[in-house]
C-alpha positions in Angstrom: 31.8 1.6 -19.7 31.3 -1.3 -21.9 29.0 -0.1 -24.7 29.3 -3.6 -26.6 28.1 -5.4 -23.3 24.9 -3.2 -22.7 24.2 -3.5 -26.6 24.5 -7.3 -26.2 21.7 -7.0 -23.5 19.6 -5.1 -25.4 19.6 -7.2 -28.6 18.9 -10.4 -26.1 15.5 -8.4 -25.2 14.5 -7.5 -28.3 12.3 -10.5 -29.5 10.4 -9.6 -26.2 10.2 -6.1 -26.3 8.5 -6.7 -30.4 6.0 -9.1 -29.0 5.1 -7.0 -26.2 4.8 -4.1 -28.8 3.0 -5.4 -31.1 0.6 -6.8 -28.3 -0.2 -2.7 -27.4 -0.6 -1.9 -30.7 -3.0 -4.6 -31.2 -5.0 -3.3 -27.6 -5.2 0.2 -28.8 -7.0 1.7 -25.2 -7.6 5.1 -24.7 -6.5 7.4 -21.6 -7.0 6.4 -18.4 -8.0 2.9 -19.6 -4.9 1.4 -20.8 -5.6 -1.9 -18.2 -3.5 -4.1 -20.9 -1.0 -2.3 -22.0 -0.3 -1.4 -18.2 -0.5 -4.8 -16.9 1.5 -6.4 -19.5 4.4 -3.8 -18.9 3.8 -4.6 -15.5 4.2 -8.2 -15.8 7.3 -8.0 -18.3 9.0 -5.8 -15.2 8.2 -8.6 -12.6 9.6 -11.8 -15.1 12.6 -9.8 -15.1 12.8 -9.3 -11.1 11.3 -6.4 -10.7 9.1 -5.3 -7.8 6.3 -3.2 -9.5 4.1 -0.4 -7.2 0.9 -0.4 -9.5 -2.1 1.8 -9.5 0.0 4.7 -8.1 -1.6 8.0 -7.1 -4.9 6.7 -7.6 -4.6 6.0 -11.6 -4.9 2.3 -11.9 -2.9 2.1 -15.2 0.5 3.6 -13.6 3.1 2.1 -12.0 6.4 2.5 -10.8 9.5 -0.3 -10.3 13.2 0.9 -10.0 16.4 -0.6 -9.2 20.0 1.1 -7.1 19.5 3.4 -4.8 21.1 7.0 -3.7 21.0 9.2 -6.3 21.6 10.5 -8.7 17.9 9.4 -9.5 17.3 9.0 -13.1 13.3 8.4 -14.3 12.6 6.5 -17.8 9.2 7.3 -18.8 6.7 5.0 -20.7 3.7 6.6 -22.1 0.9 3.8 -24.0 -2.3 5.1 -24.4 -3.5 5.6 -28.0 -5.7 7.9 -30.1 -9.7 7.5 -30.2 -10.5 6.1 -34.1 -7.0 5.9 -34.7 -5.4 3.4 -31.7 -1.7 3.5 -32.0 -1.5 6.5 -34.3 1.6 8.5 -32.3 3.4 4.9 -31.6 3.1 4.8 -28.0 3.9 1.4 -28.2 7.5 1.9 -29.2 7.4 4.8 -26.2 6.1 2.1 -23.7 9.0 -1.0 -24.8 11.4 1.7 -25.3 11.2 2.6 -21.4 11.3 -1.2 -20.5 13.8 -2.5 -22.9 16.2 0.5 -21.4 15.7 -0.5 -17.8 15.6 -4.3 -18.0 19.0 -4.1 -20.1 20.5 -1.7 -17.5 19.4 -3.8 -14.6 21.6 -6.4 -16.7 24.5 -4.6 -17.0 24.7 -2.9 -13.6 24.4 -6.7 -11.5 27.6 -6.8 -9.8 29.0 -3.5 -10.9 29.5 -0.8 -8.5 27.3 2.2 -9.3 26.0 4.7 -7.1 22.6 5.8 -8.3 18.5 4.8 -8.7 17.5 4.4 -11.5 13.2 3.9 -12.2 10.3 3.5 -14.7 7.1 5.3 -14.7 4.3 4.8 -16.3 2.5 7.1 -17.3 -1.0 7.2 -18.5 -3.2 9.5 -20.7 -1.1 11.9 -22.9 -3.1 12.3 -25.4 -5.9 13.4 -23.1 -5.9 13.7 -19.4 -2.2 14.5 -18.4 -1.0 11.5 -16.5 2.3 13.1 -15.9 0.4 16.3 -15.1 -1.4 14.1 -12.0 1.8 12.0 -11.6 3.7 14.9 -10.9 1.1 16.7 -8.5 1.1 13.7 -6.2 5.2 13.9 -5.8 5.7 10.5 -7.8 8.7 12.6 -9.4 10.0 14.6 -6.5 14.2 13.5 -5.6 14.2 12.4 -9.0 17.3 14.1 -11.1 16.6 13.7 -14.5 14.3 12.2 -17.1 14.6 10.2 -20.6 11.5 9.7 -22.4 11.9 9.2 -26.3 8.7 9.7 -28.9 8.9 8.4 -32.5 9.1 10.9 -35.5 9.5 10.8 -39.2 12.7 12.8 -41.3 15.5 12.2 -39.5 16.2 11.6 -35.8 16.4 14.5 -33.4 17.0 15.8 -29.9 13.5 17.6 -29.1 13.7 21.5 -28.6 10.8 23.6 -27.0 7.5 22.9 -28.0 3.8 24.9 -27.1 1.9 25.8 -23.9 -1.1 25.6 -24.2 -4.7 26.6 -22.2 -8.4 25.6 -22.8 -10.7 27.9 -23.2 -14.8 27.6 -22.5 -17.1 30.0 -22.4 -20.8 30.6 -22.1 -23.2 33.8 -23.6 -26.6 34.0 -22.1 -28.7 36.3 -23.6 -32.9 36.5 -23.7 -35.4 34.1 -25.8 -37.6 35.9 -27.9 -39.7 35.3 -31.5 -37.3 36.7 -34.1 -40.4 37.1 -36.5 -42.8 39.0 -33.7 -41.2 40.3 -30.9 -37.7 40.4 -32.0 -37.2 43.2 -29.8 -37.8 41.7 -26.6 -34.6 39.1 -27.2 -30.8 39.3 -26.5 -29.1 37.9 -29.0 -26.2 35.3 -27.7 -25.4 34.7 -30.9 -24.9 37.9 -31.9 -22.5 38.1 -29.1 -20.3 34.8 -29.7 -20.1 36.3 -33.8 -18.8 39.3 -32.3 -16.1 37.7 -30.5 -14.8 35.8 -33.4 -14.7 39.2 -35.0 -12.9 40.7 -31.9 -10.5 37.8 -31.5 -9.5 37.6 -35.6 -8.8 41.2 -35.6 -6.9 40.9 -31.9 -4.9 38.2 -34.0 -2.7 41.1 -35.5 -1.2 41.8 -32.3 -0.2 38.3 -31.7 3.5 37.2 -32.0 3.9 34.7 -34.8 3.9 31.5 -32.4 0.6 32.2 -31.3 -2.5 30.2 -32.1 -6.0 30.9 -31.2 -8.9 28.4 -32.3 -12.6 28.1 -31.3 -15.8 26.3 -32.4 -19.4 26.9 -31.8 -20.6 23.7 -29.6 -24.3 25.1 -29.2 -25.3 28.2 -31.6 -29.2 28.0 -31.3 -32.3 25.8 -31.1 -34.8 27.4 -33.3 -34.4 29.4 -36.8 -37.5 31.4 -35.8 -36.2 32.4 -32.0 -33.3 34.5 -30.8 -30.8 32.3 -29.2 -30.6 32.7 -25.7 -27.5 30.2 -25.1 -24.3 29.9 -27.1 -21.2 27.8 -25.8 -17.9 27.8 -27.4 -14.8 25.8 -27.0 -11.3 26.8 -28.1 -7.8 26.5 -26.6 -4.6 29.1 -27.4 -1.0 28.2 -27.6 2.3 29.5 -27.8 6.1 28.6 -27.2 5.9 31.1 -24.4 4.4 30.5 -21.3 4.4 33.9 -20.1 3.3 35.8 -23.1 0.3 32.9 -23.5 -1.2 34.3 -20.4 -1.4 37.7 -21.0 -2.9 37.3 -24.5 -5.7 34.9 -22.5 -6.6 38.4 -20.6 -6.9 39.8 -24.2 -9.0 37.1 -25.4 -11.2 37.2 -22.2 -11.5 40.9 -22.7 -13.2 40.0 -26.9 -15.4 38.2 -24.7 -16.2 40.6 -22.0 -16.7 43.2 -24.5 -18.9 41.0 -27.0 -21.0 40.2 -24.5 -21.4 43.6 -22.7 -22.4 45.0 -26.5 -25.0 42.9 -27.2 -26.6 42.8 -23.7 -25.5 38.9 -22.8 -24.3 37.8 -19.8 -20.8 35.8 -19.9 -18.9 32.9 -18.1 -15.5 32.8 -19.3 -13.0 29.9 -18.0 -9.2 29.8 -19.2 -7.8 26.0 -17.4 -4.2 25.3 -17.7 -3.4 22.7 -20.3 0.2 21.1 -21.1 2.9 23.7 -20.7 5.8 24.2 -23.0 8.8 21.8 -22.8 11.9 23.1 -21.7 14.8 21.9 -23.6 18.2 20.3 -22.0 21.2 21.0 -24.0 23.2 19.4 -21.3 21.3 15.9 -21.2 21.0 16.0 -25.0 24.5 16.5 -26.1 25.4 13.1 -23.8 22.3 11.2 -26.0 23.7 12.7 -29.4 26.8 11.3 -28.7 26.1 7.8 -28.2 23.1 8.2 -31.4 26.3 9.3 -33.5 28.5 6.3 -32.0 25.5 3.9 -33.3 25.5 5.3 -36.7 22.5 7.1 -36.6 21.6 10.4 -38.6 20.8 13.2 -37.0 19.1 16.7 -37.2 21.4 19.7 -36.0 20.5 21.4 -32.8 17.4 21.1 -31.0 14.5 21.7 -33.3 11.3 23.6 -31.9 7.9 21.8 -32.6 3.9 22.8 -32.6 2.9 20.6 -30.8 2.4 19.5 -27.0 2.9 16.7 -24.5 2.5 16.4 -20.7 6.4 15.9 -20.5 6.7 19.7 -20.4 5.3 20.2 -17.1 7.9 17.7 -16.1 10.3 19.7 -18.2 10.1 22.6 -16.1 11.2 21.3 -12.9 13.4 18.5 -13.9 15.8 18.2 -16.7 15.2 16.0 -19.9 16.3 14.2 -22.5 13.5 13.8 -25.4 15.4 11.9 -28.3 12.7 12.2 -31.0 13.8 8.4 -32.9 12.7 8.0 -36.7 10.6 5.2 -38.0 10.7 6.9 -41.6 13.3 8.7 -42.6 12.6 9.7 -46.0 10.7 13.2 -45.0 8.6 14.2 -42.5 5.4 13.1 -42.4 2.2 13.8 -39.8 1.7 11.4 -36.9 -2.0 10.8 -35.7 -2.6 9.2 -39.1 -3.0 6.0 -40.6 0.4 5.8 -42.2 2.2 6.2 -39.1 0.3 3.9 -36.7 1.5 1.5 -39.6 4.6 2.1 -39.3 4.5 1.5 -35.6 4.2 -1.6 -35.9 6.8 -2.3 -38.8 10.2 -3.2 -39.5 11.0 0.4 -38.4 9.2 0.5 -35.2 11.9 -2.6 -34.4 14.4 -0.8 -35.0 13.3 2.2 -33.4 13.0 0.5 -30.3 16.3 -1.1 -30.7 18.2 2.0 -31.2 16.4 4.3 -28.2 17.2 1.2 -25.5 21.0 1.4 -26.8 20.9 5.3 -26.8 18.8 6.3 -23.6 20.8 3.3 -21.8 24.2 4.5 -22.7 23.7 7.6 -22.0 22.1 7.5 -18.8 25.5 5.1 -17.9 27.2 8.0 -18.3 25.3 9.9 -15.7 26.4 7.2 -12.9 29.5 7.7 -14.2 29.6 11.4 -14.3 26.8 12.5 -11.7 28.5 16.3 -11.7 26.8 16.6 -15.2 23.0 16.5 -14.1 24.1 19.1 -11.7 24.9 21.1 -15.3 22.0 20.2 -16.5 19.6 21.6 -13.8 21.4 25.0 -13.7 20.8 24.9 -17.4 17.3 24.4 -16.8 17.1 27.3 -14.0 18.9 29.4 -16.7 15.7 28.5 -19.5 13.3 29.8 -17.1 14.8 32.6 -16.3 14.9 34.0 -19.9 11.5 33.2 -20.8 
């Protein structure tokens, strides 16, 4: 392999893959909605002789285009949606040109070469909201694919991502009896009595929690009238933790606060627990290979795989094909918190260039390597059967 050659490509691209990211930041659209930032990928893939399959699944803002064919079949991902108020506040744009600059410099590199091996782009919508990937993947867009490379901008230094939360929304409903609280208080049933009670439950249920676990909730409709006993109360919550098993037993416990709150104060209760993104399942395998060719471009790196709080639609993916999730800096000088002003800045900055230019270089090498050395991805998914096994 000719790492200088594939570079080369890459740095040809890059005063297209800055306009066309700086064009998304500027068109923050939310999920679902992202018609611009689709159709200009879309449009970038087809200048550079690319057959695109848009509006895939049903979701008019993904597509699919890939070149080779035979396996093994490696997927590059491109997320672009952005955050309501905020627009390009997780630097989906960088996600989004990362994915194309990658492909467009391998088809490059791989003209007239003889690999064996596909090698496609998906986009995929509505991450922050919706779970694109979620729907992508229910449909069979990823089925015979092998492996996937997706990288997300951070803050500190660089990083190969490690496990990160599942999560599950939770909605639920008290109905209890109107009555005058002044006159007749006796005749009501008290919902809110009932949705106060389950906050007590669930904080004191909160000692039996392992320390990963997180449990939130709001009221969304506590009452209409000071002087009546509320008859209705609706609250909204979600839970979380790095494991997906041990999240859903505690929902049973949580359910149960409710069950019981409700049966004390004489309420009825509709309790619903919906999936939500599940934990990402790590890839030592895959991430050694990217590590390696981050190092070889001089880049610094955390050690190992660090864990995170957070949670993205890639970890459904994660759990039935192997990834790589480089995590590439656009400030190094400590960490910082994305979805804020500061970092959709630095999006679209000096850094966000060179974020861009690195992940292309990094992803591209790497996944080089894998048509080169297709016995590794078969490593890589027995790691992943291994993962899922101990949790």
């Amino acid at each position: 392999m000719n790492n200088l050659e594939y570079d080369n490509y890459v740095e040809c691209l890059m005063d297209d893959l800055w306009n066309i990211a700086q064009f998304i930041h500027s068109n923050p659209e939310l999920a679902f909605c992202e018609f611009k930032s689709s159709e200009k990928q879309c449009e970038y893939l087809e200048v550079n002789g690319f057959k695109v399959e848009k509006g895939i699944c049903g979701l008019e803002t993904a597509f699919k285009a890939q070149i080779g064919n035979g396996k093994p079949h490696i997927a590059i991902l491109s997320e672009y949606d952005a955050l309501p108020d905020l627009g390009h506040a997780c630097g989906h744009n960088l996600i989004s040109t990362s994915a194309l600059g990658t492909i467009v410099a391998l088809k490059k590199f791989l003209e007239n070469k003889k690999y064996e091996g596909t090698i496609s782009i998906i986009g995929t919508p509505a991450e922050e909201s919706g779970g694109g990937k979620i729907v992508l993947l229910q449909q069979g867009v990823f089925e015979n694919v092998d492996a996937v490379f997706m990288m997300h901008p951070t803050s500190d230094k660089t990083r190969l991502a490690g496990e990160c939360m599942s999560s599950m929304r939770l909605h639920m409903e008290f109905f209890g009896k109107s009555a005058h609280s002044g006159s007749h208080p006796e005749d009501g049933i008290n919902a809110l009595s009932a949705a106060n009670l389950y906050f007590i439950a669930t904080g004191l249920l909160r000692q039996q929690f392992k320390g990963d676990m997180r449990l939130s909730g709001i009221i969304t409709n506590g009452g209409r009238q000071t002087g009546l006993i509320p008859d209705y109360v609706e609250i909204k919550g979600s839970i979380s933790s790095f494991n997906l098993a041990e999240l859903k037993k505690n929902v049973k416990k949580v359910e149960n606060c409710a069950k019981g709150s409700a049966l004390a104060m004489g309420c009825a209760l509709k309790f619903e627990a919906t999936e939500g993104y599940q934990g990402r399942i790590p890839n030592k395998t895959l991430s050694d290979i990217c590590r390696k060719e981050l190092e070889n471009l001089g880049e610094p790196l955390l050690d190992g795989m660090p864990f995170d709080f957070g949670g993205e639609d890639l970890g459904n993916v994660s759990r039935l094909i192997p990834i790589c999730n480089p995590y590439v800096t656009i400030f190094p000088d400590f960490k910082i918190s994305n979805h804020t002003e500061q970092f959709r800045d630095l999006a679209n900055s000096e850094a966000g260039y060179r974020c861009i230019d690195i992940t292309c270089k990094a992803m591209g090498r790497s996944i080089i390597y894998l048509l080169e050395n297709p016995h590794v991805i078969d490593v890589a998914k027995e790691e992943l059967k291994e993962r899922l096994l101990k949790e």
